[in-house]
N, C-alpha and C positions, 0 to 999 in steps of 0.2 A: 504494500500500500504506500501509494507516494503522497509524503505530509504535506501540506497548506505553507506555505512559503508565502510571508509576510513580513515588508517593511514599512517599518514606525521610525515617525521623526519625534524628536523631542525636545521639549526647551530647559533649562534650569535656569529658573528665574532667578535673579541675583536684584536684593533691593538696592537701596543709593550705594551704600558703604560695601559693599559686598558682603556682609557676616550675612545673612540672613540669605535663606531658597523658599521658593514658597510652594508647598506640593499640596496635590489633594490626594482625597481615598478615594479610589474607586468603589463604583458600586457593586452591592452584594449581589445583583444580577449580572454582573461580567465575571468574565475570566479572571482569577485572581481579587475577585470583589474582598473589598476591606483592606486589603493592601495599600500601601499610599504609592507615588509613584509621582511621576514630572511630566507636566499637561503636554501630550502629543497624540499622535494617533496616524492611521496609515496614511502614506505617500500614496498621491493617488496616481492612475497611467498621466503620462505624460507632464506629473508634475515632478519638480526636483527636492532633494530633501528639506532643503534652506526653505524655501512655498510651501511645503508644506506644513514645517512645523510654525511658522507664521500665519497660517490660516487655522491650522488647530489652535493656538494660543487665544486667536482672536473668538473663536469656537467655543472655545472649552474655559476659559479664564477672562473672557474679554477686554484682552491688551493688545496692543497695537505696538509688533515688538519692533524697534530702530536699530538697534545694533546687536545685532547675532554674531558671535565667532565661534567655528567648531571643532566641539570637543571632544569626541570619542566615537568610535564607529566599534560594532560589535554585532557577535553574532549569539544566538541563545537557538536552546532546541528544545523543546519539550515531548511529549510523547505523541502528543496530538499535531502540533503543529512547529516551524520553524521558522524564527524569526530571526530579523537583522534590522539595527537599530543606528541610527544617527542621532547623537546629543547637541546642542546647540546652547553654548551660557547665550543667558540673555542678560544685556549686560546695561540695556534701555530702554525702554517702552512707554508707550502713552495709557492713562488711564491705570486704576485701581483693581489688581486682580484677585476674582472670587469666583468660588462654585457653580459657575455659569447654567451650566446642567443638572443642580440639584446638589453635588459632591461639596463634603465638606473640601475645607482648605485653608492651609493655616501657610505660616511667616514662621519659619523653624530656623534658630541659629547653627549654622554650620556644624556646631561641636557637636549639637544633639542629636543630628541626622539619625544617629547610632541606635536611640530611642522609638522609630517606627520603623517597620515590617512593612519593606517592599519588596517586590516578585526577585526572586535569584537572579534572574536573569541582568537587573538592577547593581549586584554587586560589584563590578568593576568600575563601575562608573562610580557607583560612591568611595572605593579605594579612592579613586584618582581625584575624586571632588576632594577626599582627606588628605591626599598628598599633594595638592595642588593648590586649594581654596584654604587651608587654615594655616 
């Protein structure tokens, strides 16, 4: 059986100073629901990662992101399906971002990232956010 091959863009939102990412939980009706995780979601045909994860942010957290630079490309597999992921700091944006779509979401400082449970697939990118961002 051949797996579902999906790629996701994503943003880590960074407030003024950088201490601070702002992640939401996904919902307990998705894959991995209640896990927290960095507002992104699939690249669609024809669009490139950078479009995409600016039109999810604006989607999903309602920010209007201005300066993206990227951070981590990666790949995860899970039993069901196989994905590949592009990170994106966001490092400017217009507007105040919140739970656009119902999902909580919080302003978490760097240090504590360590304190919420996001999907495995997540954890290289948070290495790299702790060896990079703090």
């Amino acid at each position: 059986m051949n797996k579902k091959h999906i790629h996701i863009a994503a943003g880590i939102i960074l407030n003024q100073d950088g201490s601070e990412i702002f992640i939401t939980q996904r919902l307990a009706k998705s894959h991995k629901g209640g896990f927290w995780e960095f507002a992104g979601g699939k690249v669609e045909l024809g669009e490139s990662a950078l479009e995409a994860t600016i039109r999810e942010l604006h989607e999903e957290v309602g920010i209007e992101a201005t300066e993206l630079e990227h951070f981590i490309s990666l790949s995860h597999e899970y039993p069901e399906k196989a994905l590949s992921f592009d990170f994106y700091l966001v490092k400017s944006f217009n507007g105040e971002p919140f739970g656009k779509e119902g999902q909580p979401g919080n302003w978490v400082p760097i240090c504590e990232l360590g304190n919420y449970t996001f999907p495995e697939a997540n954890d290289p990118v948070l290495a790299k956010i702790r060896e990079v961002l703090l």
